[in-house]
DRENNUGU-984291 format. One record per atom (N, C-alpha, C): residue in one letter; chain; atom name; x, y, z. Coordinates in nm, 2 decimals, decimal comma. Example, Ala and Ser with C-alpha at 12.3 -4.5 7.8 and 13.67 -1.06 7.14 Angstrom:
<sites>
("a" "A" "N" (1,32 -0,57 0,78))
("a" "A" "CA" (1,23 -0,45 0,78))
("a" "A" "C" (1,32 -0,33 0,78))
("s" "A" "N" (1,28 -0,22 0,71))
("s" "A" "CA" (1,37 -0,11 0,71))
("s" "A" "C" (1,29 0,00 0,79))
</sites>
This chain:
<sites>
("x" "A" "N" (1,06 -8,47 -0,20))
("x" "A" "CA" (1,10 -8,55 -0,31))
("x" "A" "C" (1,02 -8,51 -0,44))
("x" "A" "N" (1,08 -8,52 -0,58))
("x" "A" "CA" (0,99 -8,46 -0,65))
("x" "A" "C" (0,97 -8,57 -0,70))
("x" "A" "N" (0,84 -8,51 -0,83))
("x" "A" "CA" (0,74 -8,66 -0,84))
("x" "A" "C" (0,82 -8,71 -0,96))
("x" "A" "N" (0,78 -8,81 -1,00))
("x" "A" "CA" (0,82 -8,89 -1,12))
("x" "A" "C" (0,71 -8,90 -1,23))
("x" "A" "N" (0,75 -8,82 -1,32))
("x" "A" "CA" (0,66 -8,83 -1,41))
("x" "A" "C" (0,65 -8,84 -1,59))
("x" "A" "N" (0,56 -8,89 -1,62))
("x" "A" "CA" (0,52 -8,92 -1,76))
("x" "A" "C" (0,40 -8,85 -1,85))
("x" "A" "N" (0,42 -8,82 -1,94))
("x" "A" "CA" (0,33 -8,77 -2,04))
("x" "A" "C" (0,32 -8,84 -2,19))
("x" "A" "N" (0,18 -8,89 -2,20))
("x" "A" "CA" (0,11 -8,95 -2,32))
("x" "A" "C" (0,05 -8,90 -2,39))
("x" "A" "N" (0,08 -8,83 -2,48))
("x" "A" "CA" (-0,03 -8,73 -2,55))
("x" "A" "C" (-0,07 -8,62 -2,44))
("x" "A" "N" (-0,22 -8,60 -2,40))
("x" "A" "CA" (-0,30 -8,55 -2,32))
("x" "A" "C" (-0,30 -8,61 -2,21))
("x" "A" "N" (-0,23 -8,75 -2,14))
("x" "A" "CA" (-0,25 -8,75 -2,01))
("x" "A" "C" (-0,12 -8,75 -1,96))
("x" "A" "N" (-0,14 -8,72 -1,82))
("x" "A" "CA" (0,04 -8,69 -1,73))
("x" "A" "C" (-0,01 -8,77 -1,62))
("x" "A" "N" (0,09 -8,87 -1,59))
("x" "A" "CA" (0,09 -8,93 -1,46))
("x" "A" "C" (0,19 -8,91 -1,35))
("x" "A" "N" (0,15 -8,91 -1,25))
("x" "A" "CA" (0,29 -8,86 -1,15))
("x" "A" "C" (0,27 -8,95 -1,03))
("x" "A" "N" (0,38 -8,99 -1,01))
("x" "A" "CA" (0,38 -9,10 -0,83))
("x" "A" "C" (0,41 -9,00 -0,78))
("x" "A" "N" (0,39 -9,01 -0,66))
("x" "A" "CA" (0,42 -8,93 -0,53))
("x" "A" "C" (0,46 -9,06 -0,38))
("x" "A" "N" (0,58 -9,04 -0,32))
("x" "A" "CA" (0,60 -9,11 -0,24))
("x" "A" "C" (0,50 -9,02 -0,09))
("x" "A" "N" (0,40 -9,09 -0,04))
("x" "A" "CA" (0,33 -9,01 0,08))
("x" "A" "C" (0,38 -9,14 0,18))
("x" "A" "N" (0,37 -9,11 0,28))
("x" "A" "CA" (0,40 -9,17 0,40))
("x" "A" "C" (0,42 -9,31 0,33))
("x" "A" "N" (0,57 -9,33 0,28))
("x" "A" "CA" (0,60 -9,43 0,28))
("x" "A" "C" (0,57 -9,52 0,14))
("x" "A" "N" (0,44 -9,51 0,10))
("x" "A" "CA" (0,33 -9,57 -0,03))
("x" "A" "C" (0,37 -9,46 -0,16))
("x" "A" "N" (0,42 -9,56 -0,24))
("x" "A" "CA" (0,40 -9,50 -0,37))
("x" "A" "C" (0,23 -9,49 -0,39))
("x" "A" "N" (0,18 -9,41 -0,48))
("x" "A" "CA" (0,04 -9,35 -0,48))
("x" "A" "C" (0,05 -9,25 -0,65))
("x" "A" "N" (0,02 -9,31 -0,72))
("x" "A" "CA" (-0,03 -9,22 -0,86))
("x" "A" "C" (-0,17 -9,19 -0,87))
("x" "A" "N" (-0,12 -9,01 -0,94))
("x" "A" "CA" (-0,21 -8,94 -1,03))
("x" "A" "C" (-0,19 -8,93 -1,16))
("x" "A" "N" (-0,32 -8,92 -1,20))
("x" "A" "CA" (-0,28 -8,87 -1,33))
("x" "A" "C" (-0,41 -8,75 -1,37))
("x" "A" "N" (-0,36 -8,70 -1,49))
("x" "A" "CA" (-0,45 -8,57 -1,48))
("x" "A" "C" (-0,44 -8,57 -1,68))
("x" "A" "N" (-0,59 -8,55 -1,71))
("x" "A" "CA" (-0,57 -8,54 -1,84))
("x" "A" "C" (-0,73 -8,46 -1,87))
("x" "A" "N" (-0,70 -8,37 -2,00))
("x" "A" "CA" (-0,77 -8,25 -2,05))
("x" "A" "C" (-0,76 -8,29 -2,19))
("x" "A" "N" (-0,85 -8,24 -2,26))
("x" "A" "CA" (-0,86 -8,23 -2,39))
("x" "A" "C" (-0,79 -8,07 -2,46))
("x" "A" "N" (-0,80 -8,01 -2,39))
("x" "A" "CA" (-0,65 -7,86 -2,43))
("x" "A" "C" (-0,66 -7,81 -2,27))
("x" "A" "N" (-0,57 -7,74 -2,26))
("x" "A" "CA" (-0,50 -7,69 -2,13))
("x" "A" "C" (-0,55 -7,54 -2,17))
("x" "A" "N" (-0,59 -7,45 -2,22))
("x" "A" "CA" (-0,67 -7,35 -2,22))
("x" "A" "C" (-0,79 -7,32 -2,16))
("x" "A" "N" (-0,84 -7,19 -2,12))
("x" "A" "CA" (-0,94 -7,16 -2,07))
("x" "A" "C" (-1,00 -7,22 -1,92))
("x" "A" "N" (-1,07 -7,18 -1,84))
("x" "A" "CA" (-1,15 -7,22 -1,70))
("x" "A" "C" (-1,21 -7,33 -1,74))
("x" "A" "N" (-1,15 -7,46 -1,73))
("x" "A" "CA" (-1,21 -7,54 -1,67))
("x" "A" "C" (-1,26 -7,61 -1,50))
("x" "A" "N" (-1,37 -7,70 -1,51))
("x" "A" "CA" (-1,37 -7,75 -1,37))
("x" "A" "C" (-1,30 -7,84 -1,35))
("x" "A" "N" (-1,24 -7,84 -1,26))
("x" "A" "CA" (-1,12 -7,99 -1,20))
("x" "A" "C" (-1,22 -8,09 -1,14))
("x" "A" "N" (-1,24 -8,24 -1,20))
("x" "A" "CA" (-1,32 -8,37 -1,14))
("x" "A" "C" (-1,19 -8,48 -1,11))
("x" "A" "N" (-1,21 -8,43 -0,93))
("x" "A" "CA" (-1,13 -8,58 -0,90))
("x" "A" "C" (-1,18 -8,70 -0,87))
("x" "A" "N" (-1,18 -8,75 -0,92))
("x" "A" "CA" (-1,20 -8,92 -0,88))
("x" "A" "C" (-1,08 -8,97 -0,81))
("x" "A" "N" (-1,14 -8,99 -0,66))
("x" "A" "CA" (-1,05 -9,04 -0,57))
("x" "A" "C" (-1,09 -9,19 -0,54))
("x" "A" "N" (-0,99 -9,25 -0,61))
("x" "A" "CA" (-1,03 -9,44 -0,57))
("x" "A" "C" (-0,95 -9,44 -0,48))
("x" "A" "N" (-0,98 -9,50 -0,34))
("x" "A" "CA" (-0,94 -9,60 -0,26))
("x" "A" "C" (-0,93 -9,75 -0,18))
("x" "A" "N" (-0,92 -9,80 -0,27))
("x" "A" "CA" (-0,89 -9,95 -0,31))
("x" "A" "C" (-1,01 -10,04 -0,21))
("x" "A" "N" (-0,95 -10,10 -0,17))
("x" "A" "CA" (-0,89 -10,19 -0,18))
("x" "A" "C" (-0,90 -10,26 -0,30))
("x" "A" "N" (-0,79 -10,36 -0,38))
("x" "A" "CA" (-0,84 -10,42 -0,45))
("x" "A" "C" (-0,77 -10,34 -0,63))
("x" "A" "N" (-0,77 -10,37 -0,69))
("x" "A" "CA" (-0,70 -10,31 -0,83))
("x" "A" "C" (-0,70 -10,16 -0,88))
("x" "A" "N" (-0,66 -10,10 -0,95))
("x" "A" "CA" (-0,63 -9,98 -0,93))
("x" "A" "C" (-0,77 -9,94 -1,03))
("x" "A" "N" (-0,85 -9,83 -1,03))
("x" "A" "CA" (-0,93 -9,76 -1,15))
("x" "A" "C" (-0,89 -9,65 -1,25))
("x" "A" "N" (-0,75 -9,63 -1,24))
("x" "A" "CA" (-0,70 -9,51 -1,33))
("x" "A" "C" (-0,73 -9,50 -1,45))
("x" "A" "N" (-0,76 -9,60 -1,54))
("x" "A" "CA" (-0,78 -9,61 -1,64))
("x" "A" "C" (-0,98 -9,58 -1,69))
("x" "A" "N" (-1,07 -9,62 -1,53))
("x" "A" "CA" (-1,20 -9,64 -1,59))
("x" "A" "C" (-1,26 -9,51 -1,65))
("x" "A" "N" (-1,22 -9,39 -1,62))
("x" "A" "CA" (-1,31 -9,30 -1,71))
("x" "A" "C" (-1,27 -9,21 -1,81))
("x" "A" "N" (-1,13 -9,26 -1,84))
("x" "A" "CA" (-1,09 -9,26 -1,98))
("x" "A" "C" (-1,15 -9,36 -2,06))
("x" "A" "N" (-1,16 -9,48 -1,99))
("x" "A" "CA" (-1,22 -9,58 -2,10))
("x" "A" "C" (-1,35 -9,58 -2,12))
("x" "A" "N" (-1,46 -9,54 -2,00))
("x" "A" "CA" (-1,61 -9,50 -2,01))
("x" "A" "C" (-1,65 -9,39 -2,05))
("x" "A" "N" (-1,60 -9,29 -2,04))
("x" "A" "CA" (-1,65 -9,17 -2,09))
("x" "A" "C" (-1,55 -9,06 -2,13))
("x" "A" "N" (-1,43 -9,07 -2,25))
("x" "A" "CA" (-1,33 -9,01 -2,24))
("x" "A" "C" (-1,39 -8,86 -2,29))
("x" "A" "N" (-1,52 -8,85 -2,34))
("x" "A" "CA" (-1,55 -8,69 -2,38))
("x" "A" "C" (-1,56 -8,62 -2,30))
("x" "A" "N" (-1,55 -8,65 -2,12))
("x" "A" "CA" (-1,59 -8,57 -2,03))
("x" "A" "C" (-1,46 -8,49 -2,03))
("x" "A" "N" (-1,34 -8,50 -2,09))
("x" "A" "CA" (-1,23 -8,44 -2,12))
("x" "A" "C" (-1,23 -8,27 -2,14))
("x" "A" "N" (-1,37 -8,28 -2,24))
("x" "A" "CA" (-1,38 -8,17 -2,31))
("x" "A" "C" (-1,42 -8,07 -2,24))
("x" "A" "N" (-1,51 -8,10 -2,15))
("x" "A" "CA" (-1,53 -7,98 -2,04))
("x" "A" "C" (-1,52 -7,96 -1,90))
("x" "A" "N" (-1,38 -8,07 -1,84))
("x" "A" "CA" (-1,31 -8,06 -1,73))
("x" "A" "C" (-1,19 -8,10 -1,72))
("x" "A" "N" (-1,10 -8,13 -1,64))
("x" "A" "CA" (-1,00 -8,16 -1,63))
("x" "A" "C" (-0,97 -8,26 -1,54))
("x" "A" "N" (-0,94 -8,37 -1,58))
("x" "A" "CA" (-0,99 -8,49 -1,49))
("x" "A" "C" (-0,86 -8,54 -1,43))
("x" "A" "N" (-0,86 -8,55 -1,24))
("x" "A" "CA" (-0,82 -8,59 -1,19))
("x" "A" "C" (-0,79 -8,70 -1,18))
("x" "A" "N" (-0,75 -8,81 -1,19))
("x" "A" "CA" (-0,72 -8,94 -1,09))
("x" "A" "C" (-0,68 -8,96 -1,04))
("x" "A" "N" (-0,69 -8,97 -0,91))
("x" "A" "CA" (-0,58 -9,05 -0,78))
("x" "A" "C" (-0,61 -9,18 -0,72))
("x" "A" "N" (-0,51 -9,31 -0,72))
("x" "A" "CA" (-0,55 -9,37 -0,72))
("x" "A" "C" (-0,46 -9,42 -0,55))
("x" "A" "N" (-0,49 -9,35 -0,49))
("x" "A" "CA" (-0,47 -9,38 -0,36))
("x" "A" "C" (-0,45 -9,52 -0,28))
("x" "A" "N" (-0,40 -9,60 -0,18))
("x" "A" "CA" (-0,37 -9,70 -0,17))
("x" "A" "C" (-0,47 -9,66 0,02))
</sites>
């Protein structure tokens, strides 16, 4: 199934149906050029989702990786 997705400026989110559970990523960079390191932050709940916390605490880490979120159920 392919994923379902959106783009905001610089972030892209994508659901993924896995065993049954919807489950979103999102992935956002400050430019899509050059070797960056990929940082996933993998939340696993229980409890409300974090996709938003390190865009909103530290969104300059942007600038020198490519930040994963999954927010796994």
């Amino acid at each position: 199934m392919a994923p379902m997705e959106e783009t905001i400026s610089r972030l892209q989110v994508q659901s993924y149906l896995i065993n049954g559970v919807r489950q979103y990523i999102s992935i956002s960079a400050s430019d899509t050029s050059g070797n960056k390191p990929v940082l996933l932050f993998l939340h696993g709940g229980p409890g409300s989702a974090n996709m938003s916390l390190i865009h909103t605490c530290c969104p300059e880490i942007e600038k020198y990786a490519v930040v994963v979120n999954w927010d796994q159920r």
